[in-house]
C-alpha positions in Angstrom: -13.5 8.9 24.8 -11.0 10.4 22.1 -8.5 11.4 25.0 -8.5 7.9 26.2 -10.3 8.5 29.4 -12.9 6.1 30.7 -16.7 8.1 30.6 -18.4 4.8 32.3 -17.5 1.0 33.3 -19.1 -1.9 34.2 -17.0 -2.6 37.7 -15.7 0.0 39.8 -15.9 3.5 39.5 -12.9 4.6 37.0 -14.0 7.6 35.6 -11.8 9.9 33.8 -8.8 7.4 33.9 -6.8 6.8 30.9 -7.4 2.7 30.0 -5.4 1.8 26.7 -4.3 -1.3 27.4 -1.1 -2.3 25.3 -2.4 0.6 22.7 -5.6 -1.0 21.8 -7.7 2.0 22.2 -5.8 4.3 20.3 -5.6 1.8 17.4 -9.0 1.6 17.0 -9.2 5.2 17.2 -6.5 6.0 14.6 -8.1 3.6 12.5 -12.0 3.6 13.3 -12.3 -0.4 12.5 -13.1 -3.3 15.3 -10.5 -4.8 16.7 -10.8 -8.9 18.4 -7.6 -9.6 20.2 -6.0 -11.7 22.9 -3.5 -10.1 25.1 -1.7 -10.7 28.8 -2.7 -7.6 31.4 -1.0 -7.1 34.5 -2.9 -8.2 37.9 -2.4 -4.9 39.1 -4.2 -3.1 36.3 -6.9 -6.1 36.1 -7.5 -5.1 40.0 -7.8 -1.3 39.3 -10.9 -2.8 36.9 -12.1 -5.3 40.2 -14.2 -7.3 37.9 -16.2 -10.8 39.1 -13.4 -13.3 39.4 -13.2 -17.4 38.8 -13.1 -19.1 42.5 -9.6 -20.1 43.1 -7.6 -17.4 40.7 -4.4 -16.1 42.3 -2.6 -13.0 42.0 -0.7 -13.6 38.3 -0.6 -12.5 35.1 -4.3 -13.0 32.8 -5.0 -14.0 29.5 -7.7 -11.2 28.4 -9.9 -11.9 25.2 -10.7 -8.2 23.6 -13.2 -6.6 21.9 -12.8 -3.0 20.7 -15.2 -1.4 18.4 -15.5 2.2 17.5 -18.3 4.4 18.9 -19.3 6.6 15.8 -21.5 10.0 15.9 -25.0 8.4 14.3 -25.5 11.5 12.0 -21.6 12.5 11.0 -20.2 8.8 11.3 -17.4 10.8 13.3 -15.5 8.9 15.4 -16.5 10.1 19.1 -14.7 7.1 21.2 -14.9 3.2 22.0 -16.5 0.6 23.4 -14.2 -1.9 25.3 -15.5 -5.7 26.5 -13.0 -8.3 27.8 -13.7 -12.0 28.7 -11.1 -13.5 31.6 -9.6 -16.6 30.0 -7.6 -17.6 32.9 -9.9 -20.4 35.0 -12.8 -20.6 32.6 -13.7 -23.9 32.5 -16.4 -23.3 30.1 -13.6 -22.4 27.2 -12.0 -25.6 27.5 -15.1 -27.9 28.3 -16.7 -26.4 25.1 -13.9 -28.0 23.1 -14.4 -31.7 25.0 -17.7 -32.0 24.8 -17.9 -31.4 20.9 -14.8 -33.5 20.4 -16.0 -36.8 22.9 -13.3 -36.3 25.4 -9.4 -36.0 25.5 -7.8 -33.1 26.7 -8.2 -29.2 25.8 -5.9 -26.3 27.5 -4.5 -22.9 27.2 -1.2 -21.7 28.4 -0.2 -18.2 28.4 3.7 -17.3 28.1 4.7 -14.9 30.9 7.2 -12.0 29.7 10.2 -14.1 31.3 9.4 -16.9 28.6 8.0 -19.3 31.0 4.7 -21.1 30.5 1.4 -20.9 32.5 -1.4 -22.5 33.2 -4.9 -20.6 32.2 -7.4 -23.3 32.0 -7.1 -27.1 31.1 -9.7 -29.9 31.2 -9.1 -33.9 30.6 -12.0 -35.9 29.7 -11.9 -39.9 29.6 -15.3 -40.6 29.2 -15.9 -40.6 25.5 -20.0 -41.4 25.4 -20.2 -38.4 27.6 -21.2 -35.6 25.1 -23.0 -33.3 27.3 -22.0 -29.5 27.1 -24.0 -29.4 30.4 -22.3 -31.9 32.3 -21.0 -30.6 35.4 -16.8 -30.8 36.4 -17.0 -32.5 38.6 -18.8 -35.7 36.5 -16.0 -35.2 33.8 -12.8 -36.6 35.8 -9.6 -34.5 35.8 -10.3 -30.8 36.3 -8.3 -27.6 35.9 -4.3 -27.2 36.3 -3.7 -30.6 34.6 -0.1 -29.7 33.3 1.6 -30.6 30.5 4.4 -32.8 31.6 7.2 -30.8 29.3 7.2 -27.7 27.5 8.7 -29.0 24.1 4.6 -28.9 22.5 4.3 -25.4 23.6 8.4 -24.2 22.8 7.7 -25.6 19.3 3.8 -24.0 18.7 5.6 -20.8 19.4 8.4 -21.2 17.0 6.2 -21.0 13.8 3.1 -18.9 14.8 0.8 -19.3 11.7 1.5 -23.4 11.8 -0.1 -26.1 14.0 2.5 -28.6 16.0 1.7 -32.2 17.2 3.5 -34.3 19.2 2.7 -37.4 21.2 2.5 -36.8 25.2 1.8 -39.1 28.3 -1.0 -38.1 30.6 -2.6 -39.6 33.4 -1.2 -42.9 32.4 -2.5 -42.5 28.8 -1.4 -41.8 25.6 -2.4 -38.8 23.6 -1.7 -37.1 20.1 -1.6 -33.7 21.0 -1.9 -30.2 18.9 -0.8 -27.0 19.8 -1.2 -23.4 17.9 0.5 -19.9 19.1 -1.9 -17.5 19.6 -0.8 -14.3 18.8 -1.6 -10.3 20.2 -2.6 -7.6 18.0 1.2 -6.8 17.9 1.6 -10.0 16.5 3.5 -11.3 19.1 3.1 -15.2 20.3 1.6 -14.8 24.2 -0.5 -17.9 24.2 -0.7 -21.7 23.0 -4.0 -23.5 22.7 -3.6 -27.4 23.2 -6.0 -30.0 21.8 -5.3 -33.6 22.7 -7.0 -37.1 21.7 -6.6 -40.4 23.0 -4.4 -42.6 20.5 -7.3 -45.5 21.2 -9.8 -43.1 20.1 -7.8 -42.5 17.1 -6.9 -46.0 16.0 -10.9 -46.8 16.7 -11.8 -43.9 14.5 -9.2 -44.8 11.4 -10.3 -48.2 11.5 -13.9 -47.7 11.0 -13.0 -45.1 8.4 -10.7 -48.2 6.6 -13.7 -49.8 6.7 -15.6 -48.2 5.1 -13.5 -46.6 2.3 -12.9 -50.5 1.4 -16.7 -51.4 1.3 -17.1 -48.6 -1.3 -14.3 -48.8 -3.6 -15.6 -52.8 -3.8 -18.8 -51.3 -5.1 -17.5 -48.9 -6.7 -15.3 -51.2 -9.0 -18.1 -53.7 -9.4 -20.6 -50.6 -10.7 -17.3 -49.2 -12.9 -16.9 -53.1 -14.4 -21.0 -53.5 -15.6 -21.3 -49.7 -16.6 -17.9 -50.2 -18.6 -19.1 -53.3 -20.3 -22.4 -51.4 -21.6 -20.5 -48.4 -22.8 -18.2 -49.8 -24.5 -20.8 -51.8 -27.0 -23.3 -48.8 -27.3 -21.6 -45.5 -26.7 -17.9 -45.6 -26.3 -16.4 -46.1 -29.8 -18.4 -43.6 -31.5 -17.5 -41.3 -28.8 -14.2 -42.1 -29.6 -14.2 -41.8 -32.9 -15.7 -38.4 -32.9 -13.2 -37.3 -29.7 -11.0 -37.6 -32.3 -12.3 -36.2 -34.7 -13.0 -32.9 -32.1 -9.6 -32.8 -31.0 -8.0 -32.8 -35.0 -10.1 -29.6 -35.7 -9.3 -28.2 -32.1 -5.7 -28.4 -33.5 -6.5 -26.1 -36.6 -7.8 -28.5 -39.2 -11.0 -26.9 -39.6 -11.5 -29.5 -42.7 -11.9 -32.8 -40.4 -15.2 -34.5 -40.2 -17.0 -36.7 -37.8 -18.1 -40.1 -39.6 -21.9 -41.0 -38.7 -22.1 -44.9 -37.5 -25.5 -44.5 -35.9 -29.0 -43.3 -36.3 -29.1 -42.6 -32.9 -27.9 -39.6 -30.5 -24.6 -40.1 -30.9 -24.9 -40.1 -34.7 -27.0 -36.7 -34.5 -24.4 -35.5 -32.4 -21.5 -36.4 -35.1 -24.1 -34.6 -38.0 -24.4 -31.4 -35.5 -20.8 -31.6 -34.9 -20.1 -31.5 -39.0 -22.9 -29.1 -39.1 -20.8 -26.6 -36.6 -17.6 -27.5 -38.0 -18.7 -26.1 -41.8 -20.1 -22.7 -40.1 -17.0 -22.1 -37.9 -14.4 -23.0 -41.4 -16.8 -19.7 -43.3 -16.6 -17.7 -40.2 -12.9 -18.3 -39.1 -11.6 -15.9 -41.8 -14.4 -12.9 -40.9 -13.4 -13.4 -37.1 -10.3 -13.0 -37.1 -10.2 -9.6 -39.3 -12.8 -8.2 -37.4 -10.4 -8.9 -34.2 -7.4 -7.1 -35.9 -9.8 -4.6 -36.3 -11.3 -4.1 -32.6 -7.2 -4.9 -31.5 -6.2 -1.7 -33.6 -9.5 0.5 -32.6 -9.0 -0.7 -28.8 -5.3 0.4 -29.0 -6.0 3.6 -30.8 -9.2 4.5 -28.2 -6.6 4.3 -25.5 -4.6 6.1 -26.8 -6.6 9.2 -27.4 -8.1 8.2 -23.7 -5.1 8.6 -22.0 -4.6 11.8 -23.5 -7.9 13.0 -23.1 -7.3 11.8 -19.1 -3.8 13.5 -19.0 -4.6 17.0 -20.2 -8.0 17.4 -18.4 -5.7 16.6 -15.1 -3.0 18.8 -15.9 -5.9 21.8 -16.9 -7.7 21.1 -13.7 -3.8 20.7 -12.2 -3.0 24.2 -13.6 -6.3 25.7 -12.8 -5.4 25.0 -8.6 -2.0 26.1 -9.3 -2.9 29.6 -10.7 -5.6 30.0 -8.4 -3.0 29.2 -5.4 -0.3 31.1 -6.7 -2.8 33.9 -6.9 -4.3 33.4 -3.2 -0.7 33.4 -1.5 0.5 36.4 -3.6 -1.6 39.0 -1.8 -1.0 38.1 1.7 3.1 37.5 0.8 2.2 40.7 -1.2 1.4 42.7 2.4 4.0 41.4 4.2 6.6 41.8 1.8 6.2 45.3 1.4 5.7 46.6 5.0 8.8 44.2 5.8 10.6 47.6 4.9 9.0 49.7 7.2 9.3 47.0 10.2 13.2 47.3 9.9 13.1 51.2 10.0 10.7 51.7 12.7 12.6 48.8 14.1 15.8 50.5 13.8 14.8 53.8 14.9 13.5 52.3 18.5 16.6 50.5 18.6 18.5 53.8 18.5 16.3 55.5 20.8 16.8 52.4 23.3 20.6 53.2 22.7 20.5 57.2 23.1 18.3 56.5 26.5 21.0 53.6 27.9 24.0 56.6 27.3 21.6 59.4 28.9 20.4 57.4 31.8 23.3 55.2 32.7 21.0 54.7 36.2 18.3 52.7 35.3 15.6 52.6 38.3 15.6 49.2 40.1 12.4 48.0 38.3 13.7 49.0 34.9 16.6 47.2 35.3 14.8 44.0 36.7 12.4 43.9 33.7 16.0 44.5 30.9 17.4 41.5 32.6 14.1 39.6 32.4 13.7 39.9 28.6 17.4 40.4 28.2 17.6 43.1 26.3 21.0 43.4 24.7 20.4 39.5 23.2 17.1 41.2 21.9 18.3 44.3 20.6 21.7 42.4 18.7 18.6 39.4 17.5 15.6 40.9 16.2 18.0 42.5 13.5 18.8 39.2 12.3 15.2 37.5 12.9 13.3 40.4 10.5 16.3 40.0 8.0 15.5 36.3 8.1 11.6 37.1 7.2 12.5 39.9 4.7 14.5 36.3 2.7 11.7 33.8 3.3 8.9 36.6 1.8 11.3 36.9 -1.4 11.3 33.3 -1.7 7.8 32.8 -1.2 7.7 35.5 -3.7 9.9 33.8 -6.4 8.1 30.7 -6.0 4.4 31.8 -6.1 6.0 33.8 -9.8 7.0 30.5 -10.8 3.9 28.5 -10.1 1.8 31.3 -12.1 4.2 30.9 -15.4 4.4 27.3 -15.3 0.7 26.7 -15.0 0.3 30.2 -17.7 -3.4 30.1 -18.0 -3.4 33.8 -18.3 -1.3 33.5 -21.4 -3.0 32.2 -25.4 -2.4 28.7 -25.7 -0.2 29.1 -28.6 2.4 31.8 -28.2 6.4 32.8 -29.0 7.9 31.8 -25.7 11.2 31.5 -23.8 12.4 27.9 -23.5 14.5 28.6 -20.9 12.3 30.6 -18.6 10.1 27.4 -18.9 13.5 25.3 -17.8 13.7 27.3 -15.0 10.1 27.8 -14.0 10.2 23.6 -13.8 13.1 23.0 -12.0 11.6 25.4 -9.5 8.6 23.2 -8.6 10.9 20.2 -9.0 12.9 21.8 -6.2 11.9 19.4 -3.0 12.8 16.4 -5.2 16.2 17.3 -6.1 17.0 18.0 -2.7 15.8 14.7 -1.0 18.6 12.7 -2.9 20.6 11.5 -0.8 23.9 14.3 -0.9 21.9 15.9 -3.6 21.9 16.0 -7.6 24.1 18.7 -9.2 22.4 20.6 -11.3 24.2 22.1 -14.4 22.9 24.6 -16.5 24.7 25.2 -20.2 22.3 27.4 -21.8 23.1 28.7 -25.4 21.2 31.3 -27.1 17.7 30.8 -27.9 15.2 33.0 -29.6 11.7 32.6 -28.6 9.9 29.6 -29.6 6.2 29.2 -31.3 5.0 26.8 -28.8 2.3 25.6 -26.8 4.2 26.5 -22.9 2.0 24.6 -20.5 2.6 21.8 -22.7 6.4 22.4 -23.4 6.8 22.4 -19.4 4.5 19.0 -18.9 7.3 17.6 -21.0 10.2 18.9 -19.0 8.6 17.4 -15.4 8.1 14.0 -16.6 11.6 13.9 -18.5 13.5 15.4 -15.1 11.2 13.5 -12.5 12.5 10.7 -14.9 16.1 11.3 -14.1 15.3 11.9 -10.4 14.0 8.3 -10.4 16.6 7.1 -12.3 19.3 8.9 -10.0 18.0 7.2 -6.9 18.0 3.7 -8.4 21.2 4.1 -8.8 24.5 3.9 -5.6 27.0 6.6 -6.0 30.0 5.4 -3.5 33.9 5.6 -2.9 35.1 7.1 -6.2 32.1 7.4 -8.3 30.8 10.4 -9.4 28.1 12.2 -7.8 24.3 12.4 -9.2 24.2 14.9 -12.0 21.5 15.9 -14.4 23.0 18.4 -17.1 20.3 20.8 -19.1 22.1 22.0 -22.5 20.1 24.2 -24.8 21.6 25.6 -28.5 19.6 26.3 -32.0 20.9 23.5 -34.5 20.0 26.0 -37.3 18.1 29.0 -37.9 14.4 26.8 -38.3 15.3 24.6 -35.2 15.8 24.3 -31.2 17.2 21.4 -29.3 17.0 20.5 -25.1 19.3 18.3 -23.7 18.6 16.6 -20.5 21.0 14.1 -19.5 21.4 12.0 -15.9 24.6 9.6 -15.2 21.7 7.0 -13.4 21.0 3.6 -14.0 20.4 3.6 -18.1 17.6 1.9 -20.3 18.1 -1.3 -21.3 17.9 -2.0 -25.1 14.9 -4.1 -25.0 13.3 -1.6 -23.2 14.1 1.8 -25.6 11.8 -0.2 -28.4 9.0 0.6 -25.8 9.7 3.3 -24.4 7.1 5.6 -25.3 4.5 3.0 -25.8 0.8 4.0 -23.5 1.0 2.4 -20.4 4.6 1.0 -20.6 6.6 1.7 -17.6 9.3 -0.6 -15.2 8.4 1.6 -12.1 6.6 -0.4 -9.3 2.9 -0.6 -9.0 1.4 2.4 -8.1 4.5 4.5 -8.9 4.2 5.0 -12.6 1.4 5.1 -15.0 3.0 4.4 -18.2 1.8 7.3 -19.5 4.3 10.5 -19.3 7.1 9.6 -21.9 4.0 8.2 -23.7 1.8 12.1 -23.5 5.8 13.8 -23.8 6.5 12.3 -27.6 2.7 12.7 -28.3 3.0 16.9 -27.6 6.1 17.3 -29.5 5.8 14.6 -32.3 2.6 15.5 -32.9 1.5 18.6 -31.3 4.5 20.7 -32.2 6.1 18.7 -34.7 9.2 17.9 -33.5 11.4 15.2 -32.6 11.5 13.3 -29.4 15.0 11.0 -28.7 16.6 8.7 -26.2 20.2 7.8 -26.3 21.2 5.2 -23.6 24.0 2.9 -22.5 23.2 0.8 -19.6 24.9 2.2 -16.1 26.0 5.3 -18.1 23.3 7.1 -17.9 20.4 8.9 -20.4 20.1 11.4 -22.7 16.6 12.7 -23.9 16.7 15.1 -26.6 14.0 17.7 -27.3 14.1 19.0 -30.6 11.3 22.2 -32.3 10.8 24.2 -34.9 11.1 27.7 -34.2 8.1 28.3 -35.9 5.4 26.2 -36.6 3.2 25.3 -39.1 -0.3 26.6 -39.8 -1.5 23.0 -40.2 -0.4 21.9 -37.0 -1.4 24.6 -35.3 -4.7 24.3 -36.0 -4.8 21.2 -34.8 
């Protein structure tokens, strides 16, 4: 089940017990996908189980082969628990005798290693009859049986070394040589518990790559005796004008689109030189067409996304907005409540507190079961905390409060599109919901504010602060690429507003980060540039940020960087703007 507990086994009765061994149950229930594993189980937990054992198994440590596959509700497809199945590996004859009957012989085994790091027997079987193929054959017709050990440990020490690779090594067993290969097997952890050991005879070997020699020899004889008769014939019918019109072929591959094949023959190579030429004159009209009509899809294609991306980024940040607004507006009526009974908690808090006091000076004897129940809930600690504790609430509401404000003006869909705003209300309304990033750099970023004096700006707000969060979370970024230590200065992003004259506004944002490298600033605003890993950055929001004030609000969009110094993006509108782009 979900809470781990057995509902029904096959063996004895263990119903209700937990069972995860080493995790495996609540992996497949944290991620609902099958799981085929090998790992090493106690024989104390295998004998809660008491499952049918291999004759002659002692009390040790087993080798279990897995499966765990999720249980889902038919209808729902919710996960409701798991089926668990696992296959003894330890004394199975059948595991290693599968292996020597397909192979002909030689020797197959599987050693588990213990938690002290030693080695131990599961199962082994060694075969020296060859002829004998039978997967029915019983053991004792095959020779050796079980428990035939390795006579060192160096196979199995190296196989665990490198996992995911296959060792060899040659061995001496039962007075024979073998070429032996061992491969760790690993748990679900990933963890090397087990080595699986194939081994051949080196006679078997040697007979095998001689008869292989063999016959490799036979057929490159006849294979050089066919080459020799065909090459005569193609060389007097085919092969020189093939050659002559390979060459020809590879000339006009190179760009000389004026080259001609030369017809020898009436035959099919001489209608395939006359097709060739045929080609050759359609491809010289059509070169020209082709490659103007590519310019032309190159510069539609680049233009289409373009106008995609932007069509993509402002139907996210409407639908964006939309939840904002509509969350801001849920949480503002229940903060709403609390904030303003918050008052009358503290008065009618404050008045039983007093009362409380007045009653302790009036009735300085207490009856016994009075006083048992003030020491029980300790009432001076309560009367000195719950002050303090609605205080505490009374700040968290007017935060809440502040930040629900905030999430209603930055999204403004109550407001026209196109209004006189304040810039810096904007600034401020943004660095609000960037909040939580500037405070998970490490010792912080200091913030510093040096407004000037702004009038309100024509603008398009939602807009405006779209461009403001993708310019800061870009100096966030570029902060935490960067190592402040020992005597450097500490992470700073400064926000400097002032009118440059009486038509125009400028917004400074400047980081001391990691800079922009030249090569880079050419590009920097080009759709779907960006260095940021994959899956961290789209390319797109310095891209959509010059597109609203370039071309949206007709202002100008600058980057000044030195590499390791830091950036400085500049924001600069028109107070007012045109009727022309307005429209637009």
């Amino acid at each position: 089940g979900k809470d781990l507990r057995i509902i029904v086994n096959a063996n004895s009765d263990r119903t209700g017990e937990i069972f995860n061994p080493n995790n495996l149950v609540a992996q497949v229930l944290r991620n609902p996908q099958q799981i085929k594993t090998s790992e090493i189980i106690s024989w104390e937990e295998l004998a809660k189980e008491s499952p049918p054992l291999p004759s002659g198994l002692k009390a040790q440590q087993l080798l279990i082969r897995y499966t765990i596959t999720p249980v889902k509700e038919p209808k729902t497809q919710e996960v409701i628990g798991a089926l668990v199945s696992g296959d003894i590996v330890n004394g199975k004859l059948p595991i290693v005798n599968q292996t020597i009957s397909t192979y002909g012989g030689g020797y197959s085994a599987v050693y588990l290693l213990s938690e002290k790091g030693e080695f131990e027997l599961a199962t082994a079987l060694l075969s020296t009859d060859k002829n004998d193929n039978s997967p029915t054959r019983k053991s004792n017709q095959i020779g050796n049986l079980s428990h035939i050990n390795l006579p060192k440990n160096s196979l199995l020490q190296a196989a665990t070394v490198i996992p995911e690779e296959p060792v060899a090594q040659r061995v001496k067993l039962a007075g024979k040589t073998y070429t032996m290969a061992a491969k760790a097997i690993s748990n679900f952890a990933g963890k090397p518990i087990a080595v699986i050991v194939r081994g051949t005879q080196e006679i078997d070997l040697n007979t095998l790559l001689r008869e292989s020699l063999i016959i490799q020899i036979i057929i490159a004889v006849l294979a050089l005796v066919i080459d020799a008769v065909l090459a005569v014939i193609l060389v007097r019918a085919i092969a020189y004008p093939i050659k002559l019109l390979q060459q020809t072929t590879r000339t006009f591959s190179q760009g000389n689109f004026q080259e001609r094949a030369e017809v020898l023959t009436d035959d099919e190579i001489g209608e395939l030189a006359t097709s060739f030429n045929f080609m050759a004159e359609e491809l010289a009209k059509r070169e020209q067409t082709i490659n103007q009509q590519i310019q032309k899809l190159q510069d539609t294609l680049q233009q289409l996304k373009s106008k995609q991306a932007q069509l993509i980024q402002a139907e996210k940040m409407s639908s964006l907005g939309q939840m904002v607004a509509g969350i801001a507006h849920e949480i503002n009526n229940p903060v709403s409540f609390v904030y303003g009974n918050i008052y009358y908690v503290q008065e009618y808090t404050k008045n039983l507190l007093e009362i409380i006091h007045l009653y302790q000076q009036e009735y300085t004897q207490a009856p016994l079961y009075i006083q048992e129940k003030i020491e029980d809930v300790d009432l001076d600690f309560l009367c000195e905390d719950l002050p303090k504790l609605i205080n505490s609430m009374q700040i968290g509401t007017e935060r809440i409060s502040k930040i629900v404000i905030s999430l209603r003006n930055f999204s403004r869909l109550d407001e026209a599109d196109h209004k006189a705003a304040d810039l810096h209300e904007g600034i401020e309304n943004t660095l609000i919901i960037m909040g939580h990033k500037l405070k998970k750099q490490k010792n912080g970023i200091e913030l510093i504010k040096d407004y000037g004096n702004l009038p309100l700006v024509e603008c398009y707000p939602s807009q405006i602060n779209q461009v403001l969060m993708n310019i800061i979370d870009n100096a966030i970024d570029a902060l935490k690429e960067k190592e402040f230590t020992g005597s450097q200065s500490n992470p700073q992003i400064i926000i400097r507003t002032h009118q440059t004259d009486r038509n125009w506004v400028a917004i400074h944002i400047i980081d001391n980060g990691v800079g922009i490298k030249e090569i880079i600033r050419s590009k920097l605003f080009d759709p779907f540039f960006t260095t940021k890993e994959i899956g961290k950055g789209t390319g797109l929001g310095l891209s959509i940020s010059y597109q609203i004030i370039v071309e949206k609000h007709g202002g100008k969009l600058i980057c000044n960087s030195h590499t390791g110094q830091g950036t400085e993006f500049i924001i600069k509108i028109p107070i007012r703007q045109a009727i022309e782009s307005v429209r637009e």
